[in-house]
Kinemage of the C-alpha trace (Angstrom):
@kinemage 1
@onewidth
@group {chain A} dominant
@subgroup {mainchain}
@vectorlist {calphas} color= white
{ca unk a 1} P 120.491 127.981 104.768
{ca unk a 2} L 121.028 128.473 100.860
{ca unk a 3} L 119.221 126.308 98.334
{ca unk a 4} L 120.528 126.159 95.743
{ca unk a 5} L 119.520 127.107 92.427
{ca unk a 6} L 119.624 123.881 90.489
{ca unk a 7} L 117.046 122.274 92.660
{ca unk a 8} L 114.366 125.172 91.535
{ca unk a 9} L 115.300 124.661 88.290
{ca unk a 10} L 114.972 120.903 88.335
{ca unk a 11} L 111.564 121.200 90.273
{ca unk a 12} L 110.024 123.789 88.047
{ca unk a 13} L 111.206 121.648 85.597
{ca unk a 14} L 109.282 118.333 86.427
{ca unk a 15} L 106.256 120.822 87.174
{ca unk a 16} L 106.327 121.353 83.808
{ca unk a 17} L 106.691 118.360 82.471
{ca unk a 18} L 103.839 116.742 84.446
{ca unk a 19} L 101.875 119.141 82.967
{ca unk a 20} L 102.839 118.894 79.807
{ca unk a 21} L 101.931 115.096 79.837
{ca unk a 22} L 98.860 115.743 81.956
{ca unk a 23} L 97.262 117.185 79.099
{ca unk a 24} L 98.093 115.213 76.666
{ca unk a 25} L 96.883 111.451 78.045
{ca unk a 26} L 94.172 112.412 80.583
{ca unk a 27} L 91.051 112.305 79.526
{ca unk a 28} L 89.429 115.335 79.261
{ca unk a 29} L 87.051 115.406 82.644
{ca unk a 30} L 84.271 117.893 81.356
{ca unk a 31} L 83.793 115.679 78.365
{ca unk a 32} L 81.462 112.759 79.449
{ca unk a 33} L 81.601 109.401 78.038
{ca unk a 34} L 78.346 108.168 75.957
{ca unk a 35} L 77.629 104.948 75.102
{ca unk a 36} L 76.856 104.209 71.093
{ca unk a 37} L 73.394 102.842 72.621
{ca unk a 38} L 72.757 106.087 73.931
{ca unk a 39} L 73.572 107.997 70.845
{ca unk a 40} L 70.418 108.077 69.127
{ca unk a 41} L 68.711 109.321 71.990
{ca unk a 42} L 70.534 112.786 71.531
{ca unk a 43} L 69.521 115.440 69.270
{ca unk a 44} L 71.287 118.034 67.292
{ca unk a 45} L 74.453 115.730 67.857
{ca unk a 46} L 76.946 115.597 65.173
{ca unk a 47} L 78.788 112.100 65.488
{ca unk a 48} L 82.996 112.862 64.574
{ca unk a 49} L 84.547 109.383 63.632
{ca unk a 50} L 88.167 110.142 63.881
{ca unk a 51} L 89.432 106.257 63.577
{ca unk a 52} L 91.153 105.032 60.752
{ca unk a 53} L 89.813 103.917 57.820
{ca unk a 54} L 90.528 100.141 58.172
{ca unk a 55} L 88.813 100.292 61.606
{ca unk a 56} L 85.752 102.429 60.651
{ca unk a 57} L 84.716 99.744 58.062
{ca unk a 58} L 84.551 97.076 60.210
{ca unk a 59} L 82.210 99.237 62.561
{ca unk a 60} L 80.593 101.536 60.563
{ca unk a 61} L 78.330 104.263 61.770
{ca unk a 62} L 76.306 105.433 58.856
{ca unk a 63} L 75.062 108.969 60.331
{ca unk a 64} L 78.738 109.449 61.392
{ca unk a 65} L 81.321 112.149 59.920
{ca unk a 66} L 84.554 109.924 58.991
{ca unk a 67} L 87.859 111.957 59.262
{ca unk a 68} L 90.636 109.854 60.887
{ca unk a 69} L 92.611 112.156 63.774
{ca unk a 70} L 95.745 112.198 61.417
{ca unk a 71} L 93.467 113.971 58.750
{ca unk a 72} L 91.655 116.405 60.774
{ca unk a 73} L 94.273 119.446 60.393
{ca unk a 74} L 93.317 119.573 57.174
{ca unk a 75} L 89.550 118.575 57.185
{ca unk a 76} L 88.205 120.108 60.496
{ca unk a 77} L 86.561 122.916 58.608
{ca unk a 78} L 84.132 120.418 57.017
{ca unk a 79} L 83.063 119.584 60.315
{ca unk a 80} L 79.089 121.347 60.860
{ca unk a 81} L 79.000 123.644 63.536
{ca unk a 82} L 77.040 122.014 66.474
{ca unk a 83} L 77.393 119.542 69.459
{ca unk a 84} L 80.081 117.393 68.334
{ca unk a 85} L 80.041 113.278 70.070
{ca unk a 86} L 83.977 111.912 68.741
{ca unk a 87} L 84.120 108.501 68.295
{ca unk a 88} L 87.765 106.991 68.306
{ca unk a 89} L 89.483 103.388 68.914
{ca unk a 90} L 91.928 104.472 71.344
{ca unk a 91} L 92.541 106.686 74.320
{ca unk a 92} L 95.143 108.674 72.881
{ca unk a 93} L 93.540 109.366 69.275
{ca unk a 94} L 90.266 110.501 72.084
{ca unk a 95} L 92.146 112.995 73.760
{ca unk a 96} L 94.210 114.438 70.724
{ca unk a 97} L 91.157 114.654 68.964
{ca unk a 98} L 89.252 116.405 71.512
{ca unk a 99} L 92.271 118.654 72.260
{ca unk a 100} L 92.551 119.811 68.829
{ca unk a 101} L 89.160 120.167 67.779
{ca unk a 102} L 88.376 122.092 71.201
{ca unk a 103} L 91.725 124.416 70.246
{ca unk a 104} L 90.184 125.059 66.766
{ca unk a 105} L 86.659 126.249 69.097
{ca unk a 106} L 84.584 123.283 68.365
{ca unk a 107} L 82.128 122.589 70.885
{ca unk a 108} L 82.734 118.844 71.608
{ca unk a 109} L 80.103 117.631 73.863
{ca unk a 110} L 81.032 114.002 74.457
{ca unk a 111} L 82.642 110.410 72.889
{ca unk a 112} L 82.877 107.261 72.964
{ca unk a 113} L 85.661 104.464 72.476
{ca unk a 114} L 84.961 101.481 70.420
{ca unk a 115} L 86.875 98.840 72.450
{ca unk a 116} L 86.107 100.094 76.254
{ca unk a 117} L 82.402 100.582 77.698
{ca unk a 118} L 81.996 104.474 79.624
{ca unk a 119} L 82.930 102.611 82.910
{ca unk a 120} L 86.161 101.587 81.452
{ca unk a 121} L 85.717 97.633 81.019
{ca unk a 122} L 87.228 96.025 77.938
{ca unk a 123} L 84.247 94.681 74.901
């Protein structure tokens, strides 16, 4: 019995792929979800805002570290060294964010998303 070689390649293939997108949407597990309540009670925490500017006004943060996801290539090195809590509007900015930031060795400890409570129910 011969298999042939294009299904390999085409299973290899999707292996990949799923990766791929497996690290890129799913939240990162080892990163726990913190409610903004919750926040003060942590020390030494550095609070990362990476939402837009439009959306940080209406919800501002005043202890928080402003520098919207699509600027942080260019302003992560402003970021104090520390335990970093990333606060973003959406999923997707969350786990880019947190990618890059852990990529660039940044020791991000945990977030929290501005429209969804830690046990995932829409505010």
């Amino acid at each position: 019995m011969m298999i042939n070689i294009g299904y390999i390649i085409a299973i290899v293939s999707l292996f990949i792929i799923a990766h791929v997108l497996f690290r890129r949407y799913n939240p990162f597990l080892q990163v726990p979800c913190i409610c903004k309540e919750h926040l003060t009670k942590q020390k030494n925490l550095v609070i990362l805002d990476v939402r837009d500017y439009n959306e940080e006004s209406r919800a501002r943060m005043p202890q928080a570290l402003n520098i919207p996801y699509a600027y942080l290539p260019r302003f992560y090195h402003e970021i104090p060294n520390g335990r970093i809590h990333v606060i973003a509007s959406k999923a997707l900015d969350r786990n880019l964010a947190i990618q890059f930031l852990k990529k660039k060795g940044i020791d991000v400890k945990s977030y929290t998303l501005t429209n969804k409570m830690c046990d995932g129910t829409i505010k």
